[in-house]
N, C-alpha and C positions, 0 to 999 in steps of 0.2 A: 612383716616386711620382707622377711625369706621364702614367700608363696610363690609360686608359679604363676605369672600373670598371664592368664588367655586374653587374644584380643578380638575381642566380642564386639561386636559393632549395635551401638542404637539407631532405632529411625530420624528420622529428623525432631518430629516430637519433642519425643524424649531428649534427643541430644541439645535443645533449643531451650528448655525446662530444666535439664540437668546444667547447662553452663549456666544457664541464668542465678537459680540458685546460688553458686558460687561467684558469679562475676557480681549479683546485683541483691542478694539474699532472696530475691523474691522467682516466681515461676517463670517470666517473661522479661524479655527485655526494653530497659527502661528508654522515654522517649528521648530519642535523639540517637540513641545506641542499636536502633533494630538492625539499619544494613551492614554497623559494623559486626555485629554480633552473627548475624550470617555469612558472612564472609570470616568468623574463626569456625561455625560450624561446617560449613563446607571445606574449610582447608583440613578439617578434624577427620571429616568423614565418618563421624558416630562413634570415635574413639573417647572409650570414659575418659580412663589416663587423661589424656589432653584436655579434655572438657574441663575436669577437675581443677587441672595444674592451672591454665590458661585462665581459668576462670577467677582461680584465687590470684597470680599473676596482674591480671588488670583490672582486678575489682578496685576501684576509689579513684582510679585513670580520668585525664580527660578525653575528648574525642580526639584531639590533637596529637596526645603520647597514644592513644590505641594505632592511630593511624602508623606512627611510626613505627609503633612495636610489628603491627603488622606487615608491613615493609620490611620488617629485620626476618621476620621466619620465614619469610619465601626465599630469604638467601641464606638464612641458618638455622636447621630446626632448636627448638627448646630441649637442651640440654638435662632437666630434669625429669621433661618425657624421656627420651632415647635410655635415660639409666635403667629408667622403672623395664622400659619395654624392653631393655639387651636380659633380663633376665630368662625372661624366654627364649631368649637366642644359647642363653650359658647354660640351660639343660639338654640342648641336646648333644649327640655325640659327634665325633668329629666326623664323620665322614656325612650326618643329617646339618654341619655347621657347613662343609662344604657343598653343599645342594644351595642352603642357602643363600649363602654369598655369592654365589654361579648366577641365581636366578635374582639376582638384588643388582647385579652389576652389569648381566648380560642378557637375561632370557626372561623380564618383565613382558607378560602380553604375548608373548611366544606359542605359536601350537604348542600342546600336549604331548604330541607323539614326537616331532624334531626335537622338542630338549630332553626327551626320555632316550631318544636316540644316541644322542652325543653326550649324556649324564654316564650314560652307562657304558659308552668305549672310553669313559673317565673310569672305569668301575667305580662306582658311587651308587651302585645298587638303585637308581633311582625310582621304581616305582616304589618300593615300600619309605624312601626320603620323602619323597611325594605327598603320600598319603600320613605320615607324620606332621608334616607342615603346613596340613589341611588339616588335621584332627586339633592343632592346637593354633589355629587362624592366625598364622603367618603366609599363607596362601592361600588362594582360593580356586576353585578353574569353574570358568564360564565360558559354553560353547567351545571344549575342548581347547580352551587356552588358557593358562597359567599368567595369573592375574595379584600382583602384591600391596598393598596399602602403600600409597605414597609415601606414609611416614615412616612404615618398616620399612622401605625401601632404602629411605632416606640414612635408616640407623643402619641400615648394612653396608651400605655403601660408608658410612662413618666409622665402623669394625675396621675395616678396609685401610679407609684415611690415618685411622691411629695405628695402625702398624709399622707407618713414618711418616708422621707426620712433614717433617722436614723434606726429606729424599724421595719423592714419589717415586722412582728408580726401584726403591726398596719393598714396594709394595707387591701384594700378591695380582693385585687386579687392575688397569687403569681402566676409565671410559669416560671423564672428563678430557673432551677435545682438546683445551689449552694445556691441559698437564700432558696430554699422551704427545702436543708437538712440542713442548719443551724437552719432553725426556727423550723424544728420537731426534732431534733437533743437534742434543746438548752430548747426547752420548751417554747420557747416565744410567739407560736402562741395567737391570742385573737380572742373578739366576732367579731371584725372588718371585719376578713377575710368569703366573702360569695363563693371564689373558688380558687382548687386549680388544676393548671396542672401539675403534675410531668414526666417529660420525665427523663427516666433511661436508655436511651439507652446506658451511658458508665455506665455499673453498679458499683457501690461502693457500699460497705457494709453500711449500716446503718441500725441501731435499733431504732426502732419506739414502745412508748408506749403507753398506755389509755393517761398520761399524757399531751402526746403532741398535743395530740387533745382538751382536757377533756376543752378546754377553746372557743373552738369553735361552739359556739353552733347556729352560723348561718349559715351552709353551706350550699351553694346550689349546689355546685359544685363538685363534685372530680374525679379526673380522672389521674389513674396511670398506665403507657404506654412505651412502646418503640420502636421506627420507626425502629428496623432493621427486619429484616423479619425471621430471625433464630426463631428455635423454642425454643431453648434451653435457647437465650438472653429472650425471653418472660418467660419463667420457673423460670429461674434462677436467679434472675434478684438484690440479693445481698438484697433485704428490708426484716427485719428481726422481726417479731413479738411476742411477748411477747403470751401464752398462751389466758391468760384472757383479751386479745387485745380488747377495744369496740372505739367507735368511735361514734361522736353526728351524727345522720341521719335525727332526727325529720323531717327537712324542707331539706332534700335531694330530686332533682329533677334529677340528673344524676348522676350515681355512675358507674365508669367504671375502673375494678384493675385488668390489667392483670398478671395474675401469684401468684395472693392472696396467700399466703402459707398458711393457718389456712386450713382444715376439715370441719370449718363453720364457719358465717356469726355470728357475736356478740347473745347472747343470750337476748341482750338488744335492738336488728336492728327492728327499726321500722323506718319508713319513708311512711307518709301517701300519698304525693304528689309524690312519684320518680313516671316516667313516665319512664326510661330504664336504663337497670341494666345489664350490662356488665361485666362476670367476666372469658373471653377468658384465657385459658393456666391458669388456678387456680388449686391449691392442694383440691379444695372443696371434699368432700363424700356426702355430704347433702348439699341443701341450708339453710334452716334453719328448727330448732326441733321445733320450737313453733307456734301456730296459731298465722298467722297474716293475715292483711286484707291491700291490698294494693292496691286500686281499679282504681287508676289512670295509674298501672301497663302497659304499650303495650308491651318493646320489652324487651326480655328476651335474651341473649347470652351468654353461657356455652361453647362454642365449644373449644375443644382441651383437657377440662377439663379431664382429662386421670385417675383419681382418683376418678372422681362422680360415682356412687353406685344407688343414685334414687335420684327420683322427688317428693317433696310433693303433696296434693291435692294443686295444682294451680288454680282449677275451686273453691274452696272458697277463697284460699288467694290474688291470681290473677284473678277475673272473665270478666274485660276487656282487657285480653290480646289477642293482633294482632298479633305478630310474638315468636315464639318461637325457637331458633336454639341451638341446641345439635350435631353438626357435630363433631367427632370425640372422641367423650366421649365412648374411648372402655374399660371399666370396667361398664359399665349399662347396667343392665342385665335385667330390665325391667321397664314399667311406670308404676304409677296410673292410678288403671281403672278412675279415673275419668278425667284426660285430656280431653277423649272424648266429656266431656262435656262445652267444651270453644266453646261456641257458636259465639262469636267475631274474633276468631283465624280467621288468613288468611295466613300466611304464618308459614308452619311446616317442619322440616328440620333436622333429625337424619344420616346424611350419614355416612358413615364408624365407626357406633357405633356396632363390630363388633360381640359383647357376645350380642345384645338385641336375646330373643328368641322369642316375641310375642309382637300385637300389640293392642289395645284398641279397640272397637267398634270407626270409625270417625261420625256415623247414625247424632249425635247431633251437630257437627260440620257445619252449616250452612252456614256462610261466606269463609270455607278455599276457597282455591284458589289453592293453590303447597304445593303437600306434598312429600318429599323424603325421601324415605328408602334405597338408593342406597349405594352399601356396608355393608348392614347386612345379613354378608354373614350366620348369623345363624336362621334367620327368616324364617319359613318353612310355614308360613300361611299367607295368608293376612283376613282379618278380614271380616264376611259378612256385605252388605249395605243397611239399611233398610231407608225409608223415601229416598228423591230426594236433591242429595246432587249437584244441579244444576250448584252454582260458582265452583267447582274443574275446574280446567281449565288443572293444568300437575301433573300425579302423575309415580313418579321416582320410580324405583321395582329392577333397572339393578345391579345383581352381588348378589340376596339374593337368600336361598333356596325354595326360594316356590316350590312348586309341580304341584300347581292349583289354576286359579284365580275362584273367587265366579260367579256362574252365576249373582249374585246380582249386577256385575257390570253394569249392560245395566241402572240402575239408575243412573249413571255417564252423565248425559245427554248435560253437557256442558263441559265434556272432550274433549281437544285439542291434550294434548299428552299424549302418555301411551310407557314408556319407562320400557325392560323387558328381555334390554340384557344381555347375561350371565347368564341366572339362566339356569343354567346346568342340573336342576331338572324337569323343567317343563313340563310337556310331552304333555299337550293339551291345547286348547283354547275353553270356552263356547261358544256357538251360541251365546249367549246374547250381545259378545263382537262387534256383527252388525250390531247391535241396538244401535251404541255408533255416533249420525247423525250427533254430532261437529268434531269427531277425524280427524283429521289432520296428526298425526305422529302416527308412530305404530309401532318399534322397536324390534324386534325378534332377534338380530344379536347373533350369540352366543350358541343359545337356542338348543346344539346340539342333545336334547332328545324329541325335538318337530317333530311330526313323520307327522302331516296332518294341514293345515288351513281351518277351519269349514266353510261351505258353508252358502253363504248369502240369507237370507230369503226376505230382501231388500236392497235399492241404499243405498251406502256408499257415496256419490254424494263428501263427504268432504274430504274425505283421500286422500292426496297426495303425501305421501312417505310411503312405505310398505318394510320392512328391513330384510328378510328373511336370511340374508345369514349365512353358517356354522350351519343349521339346517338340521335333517332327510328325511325330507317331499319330498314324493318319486311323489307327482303333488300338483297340483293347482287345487283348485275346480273350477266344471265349470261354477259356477256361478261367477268367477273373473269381467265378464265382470259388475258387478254393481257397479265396482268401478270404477263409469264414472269422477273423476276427478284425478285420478290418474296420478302422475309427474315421480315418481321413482319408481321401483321395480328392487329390489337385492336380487338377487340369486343365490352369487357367492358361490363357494366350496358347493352347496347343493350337496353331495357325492352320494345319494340315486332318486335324481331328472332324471326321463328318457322322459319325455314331458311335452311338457308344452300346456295348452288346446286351441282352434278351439279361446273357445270366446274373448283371451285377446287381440284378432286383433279387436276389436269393442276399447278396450280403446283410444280413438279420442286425450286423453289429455296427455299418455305416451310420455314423452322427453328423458328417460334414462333407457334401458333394463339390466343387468347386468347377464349375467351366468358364466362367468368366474369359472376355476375350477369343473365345474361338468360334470364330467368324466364321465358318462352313458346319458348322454344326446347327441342323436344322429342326433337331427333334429330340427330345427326350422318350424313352422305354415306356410303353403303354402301362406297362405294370409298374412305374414305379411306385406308388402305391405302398408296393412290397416292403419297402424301406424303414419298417416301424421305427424305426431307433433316429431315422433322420431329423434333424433338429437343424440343420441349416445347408439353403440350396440356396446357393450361387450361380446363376445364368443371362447376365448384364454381357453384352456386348458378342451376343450369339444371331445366330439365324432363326432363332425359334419363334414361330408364328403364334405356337400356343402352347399351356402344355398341357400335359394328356389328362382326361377327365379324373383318371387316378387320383389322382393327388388332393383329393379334398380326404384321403384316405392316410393322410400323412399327419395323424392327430399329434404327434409330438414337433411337427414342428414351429420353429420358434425365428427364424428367418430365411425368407423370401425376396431374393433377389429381380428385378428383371428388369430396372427404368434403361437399358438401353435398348431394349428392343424393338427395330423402329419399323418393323413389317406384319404389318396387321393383317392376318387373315379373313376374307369375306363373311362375316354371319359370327364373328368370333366374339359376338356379347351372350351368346349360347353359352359360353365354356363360363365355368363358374368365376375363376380366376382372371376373368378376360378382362374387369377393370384396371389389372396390374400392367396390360399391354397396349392400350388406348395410344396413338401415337400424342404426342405432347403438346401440339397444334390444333387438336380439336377437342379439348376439354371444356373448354370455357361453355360452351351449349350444350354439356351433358345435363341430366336429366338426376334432380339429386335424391333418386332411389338408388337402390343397388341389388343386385340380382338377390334372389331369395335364399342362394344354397349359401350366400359369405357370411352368414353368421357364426359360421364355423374356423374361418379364419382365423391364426392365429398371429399373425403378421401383414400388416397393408407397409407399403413404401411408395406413395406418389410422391416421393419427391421428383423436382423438375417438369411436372406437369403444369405449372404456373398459372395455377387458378387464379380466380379473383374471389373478390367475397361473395357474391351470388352464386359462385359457381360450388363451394363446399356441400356435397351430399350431408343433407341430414341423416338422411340412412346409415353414417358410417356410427354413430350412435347408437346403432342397431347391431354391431360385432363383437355380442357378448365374447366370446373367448379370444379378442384381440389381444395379446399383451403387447404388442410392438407397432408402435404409430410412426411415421417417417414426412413427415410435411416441410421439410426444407427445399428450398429454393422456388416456395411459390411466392403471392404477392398479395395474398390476404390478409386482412384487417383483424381481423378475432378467428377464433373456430367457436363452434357451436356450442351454445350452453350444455349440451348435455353432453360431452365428452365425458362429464363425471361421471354419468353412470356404466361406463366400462372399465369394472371393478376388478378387471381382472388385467387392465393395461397397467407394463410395470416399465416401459421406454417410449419415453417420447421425445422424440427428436423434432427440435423447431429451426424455423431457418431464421436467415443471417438479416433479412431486407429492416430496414429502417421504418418500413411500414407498419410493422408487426409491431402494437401498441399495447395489447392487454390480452390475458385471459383469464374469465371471467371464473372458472373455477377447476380445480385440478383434479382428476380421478384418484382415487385414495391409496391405491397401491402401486404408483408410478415411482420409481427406483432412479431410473436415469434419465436425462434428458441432455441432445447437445445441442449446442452452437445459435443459446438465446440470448443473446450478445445484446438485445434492444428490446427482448418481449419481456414486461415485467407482469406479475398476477398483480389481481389486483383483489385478493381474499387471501383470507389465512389459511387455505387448502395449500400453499407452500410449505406449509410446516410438515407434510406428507412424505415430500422428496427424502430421498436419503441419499442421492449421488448425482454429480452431473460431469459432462466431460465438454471441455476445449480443445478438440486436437486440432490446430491451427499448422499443421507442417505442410513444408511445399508452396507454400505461401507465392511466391515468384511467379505461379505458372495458374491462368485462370482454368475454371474447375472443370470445365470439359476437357480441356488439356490433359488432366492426370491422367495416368496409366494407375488405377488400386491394386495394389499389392493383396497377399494375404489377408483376410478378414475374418480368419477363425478365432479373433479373441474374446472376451467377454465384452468387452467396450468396442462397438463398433465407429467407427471415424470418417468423417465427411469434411473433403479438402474444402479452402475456400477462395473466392477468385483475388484478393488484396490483403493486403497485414492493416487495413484498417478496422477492423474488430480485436484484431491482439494490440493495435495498438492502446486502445479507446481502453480495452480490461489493464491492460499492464501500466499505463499511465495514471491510471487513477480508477484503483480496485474498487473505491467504494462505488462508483455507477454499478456494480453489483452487487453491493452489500445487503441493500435493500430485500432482493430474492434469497441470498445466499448465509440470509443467517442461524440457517442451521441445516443447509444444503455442502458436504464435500467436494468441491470441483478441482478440474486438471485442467492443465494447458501445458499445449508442446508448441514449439513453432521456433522456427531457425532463427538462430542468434547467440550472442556470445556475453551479453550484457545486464546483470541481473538488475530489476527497476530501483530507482531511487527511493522511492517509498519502502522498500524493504531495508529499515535502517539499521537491521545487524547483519552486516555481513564480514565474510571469511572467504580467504584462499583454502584448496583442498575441499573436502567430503566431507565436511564435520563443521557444526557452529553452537557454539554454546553463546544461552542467553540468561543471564543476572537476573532474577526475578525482581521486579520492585513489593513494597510494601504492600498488602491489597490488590494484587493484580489481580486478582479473580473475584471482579465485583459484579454487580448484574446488568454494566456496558460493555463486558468480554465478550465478544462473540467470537474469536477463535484466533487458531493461529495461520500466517500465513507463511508458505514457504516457497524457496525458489534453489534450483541447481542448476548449473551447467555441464553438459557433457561434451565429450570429442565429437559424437556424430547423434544420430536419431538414436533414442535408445530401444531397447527389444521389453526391458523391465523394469519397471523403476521402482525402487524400495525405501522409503522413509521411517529409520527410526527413531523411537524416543526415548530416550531415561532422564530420570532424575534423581537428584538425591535420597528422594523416600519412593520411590517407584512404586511399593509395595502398598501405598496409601490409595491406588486407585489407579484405572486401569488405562494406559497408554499405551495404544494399538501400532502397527505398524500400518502406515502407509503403500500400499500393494499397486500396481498400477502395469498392465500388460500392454506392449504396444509392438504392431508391425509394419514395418518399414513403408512409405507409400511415396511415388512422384521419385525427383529426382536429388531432390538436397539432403536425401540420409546420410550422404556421407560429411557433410557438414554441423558447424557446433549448434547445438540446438536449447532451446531452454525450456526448462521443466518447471510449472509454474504450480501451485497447489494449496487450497485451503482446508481445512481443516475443525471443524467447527465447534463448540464447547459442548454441542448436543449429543455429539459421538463419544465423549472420553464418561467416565464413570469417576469423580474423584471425591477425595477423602479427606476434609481440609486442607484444599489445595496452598490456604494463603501460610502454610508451615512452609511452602515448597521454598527453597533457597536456589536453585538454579534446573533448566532444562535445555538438552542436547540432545542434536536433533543431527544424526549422521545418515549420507545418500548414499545408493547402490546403484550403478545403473550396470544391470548384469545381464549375460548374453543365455538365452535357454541351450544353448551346446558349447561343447567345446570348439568346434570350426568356429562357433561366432565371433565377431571380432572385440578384441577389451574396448571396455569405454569409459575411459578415465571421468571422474568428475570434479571440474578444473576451481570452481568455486560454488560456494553456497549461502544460502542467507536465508532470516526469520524475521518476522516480527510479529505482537501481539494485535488484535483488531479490536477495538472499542466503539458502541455504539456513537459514542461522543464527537467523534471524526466525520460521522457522516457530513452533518450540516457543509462542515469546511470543506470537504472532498467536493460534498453537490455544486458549491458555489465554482470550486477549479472547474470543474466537469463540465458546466455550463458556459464559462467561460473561454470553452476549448471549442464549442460547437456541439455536443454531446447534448443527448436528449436523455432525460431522465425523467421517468414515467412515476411516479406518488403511487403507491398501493391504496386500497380504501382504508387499510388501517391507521393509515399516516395522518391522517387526518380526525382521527377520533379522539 
């Protein structure tokens, strides 16, 4: 009984077999006791200890006393676990007992590097504490975060509590809310306390004076916060401070107050050891009026601070600081020239601070790394650069006034990106800027007063995405071809763009052309051809008549653009391609052969040709190396039987019309298909599919109306003219359950309202679901999920864990999307199923619960956040169908019977 207990975690299984044993003698639990009995092994989380204890604890119980018992340990754990388990607390040393109770009370979940940060301006040695408290599993880190057992948590924070019980005052740590406002409330704090967590997220008024502090004069800690994401709950947040408010800082090593109401920081703030001082969503004007010297100083955050005014000299108060963030401090009107002088700095960051007017010399700035000024929209200069500011790796400029960047920039030599969209002012580009041999990204999108792209003097060898689009530039200099590693070039709506040059068929490395939109652009490059690596060309909404015989020489590629091109050249059924430019009004009496050379196509897209059913070319049956089919928005009844035999088609995209009733058999290696909202198959070639997509955005605006945005993602997206197809899916999923049970699909489209059939829902990113008994019977057909975001998202990420995760394999949810039409900026919903075909598992019905948390994340930093405001889950059983059919029908909804349905 004097051992060392490790705490070693079982899988579900095991943990499931092990209590049972104890609670019921036998390997499982008995009938009537299964969901209690998972709900002690989830609350255990695969701790023997507990299993044991708990097990012998309510073995002989009714379901009535378990219930209760269980109601008591979410408010107080079991007392003869926490004894067994402090024993591993009482081996180690003190300064490995104070890591512990640091990361028990304050830094659960926490990056790795910020509590190694502030561990060790504690001196507390904390990497090798660290690595102690992971060899003997009282911690763990996943994905670089510092992660503790609820119950060890639970015991540390009870270390903690018995050191007064009585006097929380007395204590070394607070972070329950009602004890930390009793004790600043009441005045009892003392020297004892070295941290304090206050979470305000349900704000209550309290007033806080000098006094309530004035007794604490060992803090190492403070930090006053609230998990909800409103900006206003951050502002407003009810703590109410006295004028001449000070507070002991001496020995502060992290000070983190969002919402601070005071104008400034105590006139008495000194704190020689703070290493980061966070004071997000603050009433500040100043930091502080007085010289100070704070050299231990790195990370500085102000952002949101909507009332700050200006910045001290921080290069004498602060001269080792690393990151500075000022994000959305729109009342700062300008900095200290001396910033410039943070020669330590490496991360700088003012975005939407939108009155700054000017910016400091960066020349002394040595170390930065990423500097953003994205959203100063009043910033008319950027600053000349003298000396070789070598680490700059990304610097953010998109949405400011500049006019012109510095030839100075070619000393940028280890720039990666140069982001510069939307400055609506800019009108040219220095030579110097080709001289830039790291850059990688180069961002112009926007830049509608940008008239030429300066000719390169030498190889650009690095850049591999060049953003031109929605700019004047009437060509391309001919020196393009030195940008021999070039991936992307867009060039969409360049309005003034009429050719494009001889050399950019030498680019060996182009995978993505983009011209869309530019409307005097009448020809593509004889040779494009040249283009081996092209994989998608973009040229909808151009002057091109045809394009050039070339291009049947373009074996890799994989999409072909061109339904809006509405000017047919005479004898243009000669060109092999020429079916793709047929004006849209004289298909119907085509002739359903197809020219001889298209069996080499690898891409058709007639959508909007609005065939009818005689009018479907059998011939296209005949384009063995088609992989990409596009027949939305015509008006036919079936396609042809033999679409199955092009074996190599992996997208087929069908349209939206209520007409489209059946088809009759699927090609075997078709991957994606969109927006088959009413076409159901009517064979078990659905079982083929592996992915399909709804992107329903922009909904408002019928579909010739859209402007397309970007289209270089993997899932290509086709607007639609009414939200009556998202309605008809979102109101009642099963009208596609029938296609879709073992097909992944997505749906996006504006709104703020997750559906009522999704019957677990949650506020925030995250929603966990209780398993029932036998959920995974052979009427599971998968799960369904739904999120909401701020705006249109750019990526959206689904994941999953579970209690035995390890039992079998739950994938993330991946999902790339670029902005189209005009409602990105509004709330959108993210719809997504998920199918039991896709997961790999392992006696799933062990599982006790699954959690399912959303990302929806921007590919840069200029992109804008996008919170995700609610979410929701639920499980999909064969068994629903019938009743969904009967609503569905009821609603007006057609719901086509598969031939299997009937067998």
């Amino acid at each position: 009984m004097n051992s060392l207990y490790e705490v070693k975690k079982l899988n579900y299984k095991g943990s499931i077999e092990l209590f049972s044993w104890y609670a019921f003698n036998q390997n499982h639990p008995k009938e009537g006791y299964e969901t209690l009995s998972k709900s002690v092994v989830h609350y255990l989380d695969g701790l023997p200890l507990g299993l044991k204890v708990l097990g012998r604890f309510l073995h002989g119980k009714t379901v009535r006393e378990w219930e209760s018992e269980l109601r008591k340990l979410k408010q107080e754990p079991n007392q003869e676990i926490l004894v067994v388990l402090k024993r591993s607390y009482d081996e180690l040393d003190d300064m490995q007992k104070q890591i512990f109770l640091d990361v028990a009370c304050f830094f659960n979940g926490e990056d790795k590097d910020f509590v190694t940060r502030i561990l060790d301006a504690c001196n507390f040695c904390a990497d090798g504490g660290i690595r102690v408290l992971t060899d003997k599993c009282l911690l763990s880190i996943l994905d670089n975060k510092i992660w503790m057992h609820d119950l060890i948590q639970q015991m540390g924070r009870d270390i903690v509590r018995q050191e007064s019980p009585r006097y929380p005052g007395q204590r070394s740590r607070l972070c329950n809310p009602e004890v930390i406002s009793r004790v600043l409330t009441e005045k009892t704090g003392t020297e004892a306390i070295d941290g304090i967590l206050f979470n305000f997220s349900i704000p209550k008024p309290i007033h806080i004076t000098t006094e309530s502090f004035v007794k604490m004069k060992n803090l190492r800690l403070l930090k006053f916060y609230s998990q909800l994401e409103s900006t206003s709950a951050k502002e407003h947040n009810g703590v109410q401070l006295s004028k001449d408010f000070e507070f002991p800082s001496y020995k502060l090593r992290y000070l983190c107050w969002q919402g601070y109401p005071l104008e400034s920081l105590p006139s008495s703030f000194y704190a020689k050891d703070l290493v980061e001082l966070d004071m997000c969503y603050s009433r500040l004007k100043r930091l502080w009026g007085n010289d100070l010297l704070l050299e231990k100083l790195s990370v500085i955050r102000l952002s949101c601070s909507q009332h700050l005014i200006e910045v001290p000299d921080i290069s004498i108060s602060a001269p080792n600081l690393e990151k500075l963030i000022l994000d959305g401090c729109s009342s700062l009107l300008k900095l200290h020239p001396s910033i410039g002088k943070l020669r330590k700095l490496i991360f700088f960051s003012l975005k939407n601070c939108k009155k700054l007017t000017s910016f400091p010399s960066i020349s002394n700035m040595e170390a930065l790394e990423i500097l953003n000024l994205s959203g100063c929209s009043e910033l008319k200069k950027f600053p000349d650069i003298q000396g070789n500011l070598e680490h700059l790796l990304e610097l953010y400029l998109a949405s400011t006034a500049i006019e012109e960047i510095p030839s100075s920039i070619e000393h940028l030599t280890g720039l990666i990106l140069l982001d510069l969209k939307r400055c609506k002012n800019l009108r040219s580009l220095p030579t110097g800027i080709c001289k830039l041999e790291s850059l990688e990204y180069l961002f112009l999108s926007g830049c509608s007063k940008l008239e030429n792209f300066p000719e390169m003097m030498e190889d650009m060898e690095n850049l591999k995405e060049l953003l031109l689009d929605g700019t004047s530039i009437a060509g391309l200099p001919l020196s393009i071809d030195r940008l021999k590693g070039l991936v992307l070039l867009n060039l969409r709506n360049c309005k003034s763009l009429v050719s494009l040059p001889k050399g950019m068929c030498k680019l060996t490395s182009l995978e993505a052309l983009i011209v869309s939109g530019c409307s005097q652009l009448n020809n593509l490059p004889r040779n494009l051809g040249s283009l081996q690596s092209l994989t998608q060309l973009y040229a909808d909404g151009t002057a091109i008549t045809q394009p050039p015989d070339s291009i049947v020489l373009l074996r890799n590629l994989q999409v072909l653009m061109y339904p809006g091109c509405k000017i047919l050249a005479p004898n243009s059924l000669r060109s092999l391609f020429s079916f793709w430019l047929l004006p849209r009004n004289s298909l119907n009496g085509i002739s359903s052969s197809l020219p001889s050379g298209f069996g080499y196509s690898s891409n058709l897209d007639p959508s909007d040709w609005k065939l009818k059913e005689v009018a479907i070319p059998n011939g296209i049956c005949s384009l063995i190396s088609l992989n990409k089919l596009d027949l939305s928005r015509n008006d036919f009844l079936s396609i042809p039987a033999g679409i199955s035999e092009l074996t190599n088609l992996k997208d087929l995209q069908l349209g939206q019309r209520q007409s489209h009733t059946e088809i009759l058999e699927l090609p075997p290696n078709v991957e994606d298909g969109h927006n088959c909202t009413a076409l159901l198959p009517v064979s078990s070639s659905v079982s083929t599919l592996q992915g399909l997509q709804f992107p329903f955005y922009s909904c408002s605006k019928p579909a010739e109306d859209q402007s397309s945005d970007d289209k270089r993602n993997a899932f290509p997206h086709n607007d639609v003219s009414s939200s009556d197809s998202v309605s008809t899916l979102t109101t009642s999923p099963i009208v596609m359950q029938k296609l879709l049970e073992n097909i992944a699909f997505s749906v996006v489209y504006p709104g703020n309202v997750i559906p009522e059939w999704i019957w677990r829902q949650n506020e925030g990113s995250s929603v966990k679901i209780v398993l029932p008994t036998d959920w995974y019977n052979d009427d599971f057909l998968g799960f369904a999920l739904c999120s909401v975001g701020e705006h249109f998202p750019e990526r959206i990420i689904c994941h999953f864990s579970s209690d035995v995760f390890h039992y079998g394999d739950l994938k993330d949810f991946v999902l790339d999307f670029h902005k189209a039409g005009n409602n990105v900026g509004s709330e959108h919903v993210w719809l997504g199923y998920q199918p039991r075909s896709q997961f790999r598992l392992f006696q799933p019905n062990d599982w006790n619960h699954i959690e399912i948390s959303f990302e929806a994340i921007p590919r840069f930093i200029s992109s804008a956040s996008n919170v995700v405001k609610k979410c929701g889950v639920c499980l999909m059983y064969a068994e629903d169908l019938e009743e969904n059919r009967k609503q569905t029908k009821s609603k007006g909804c057609n719901v086509v019977k598969r031939s299997s349905d009937t067998a």
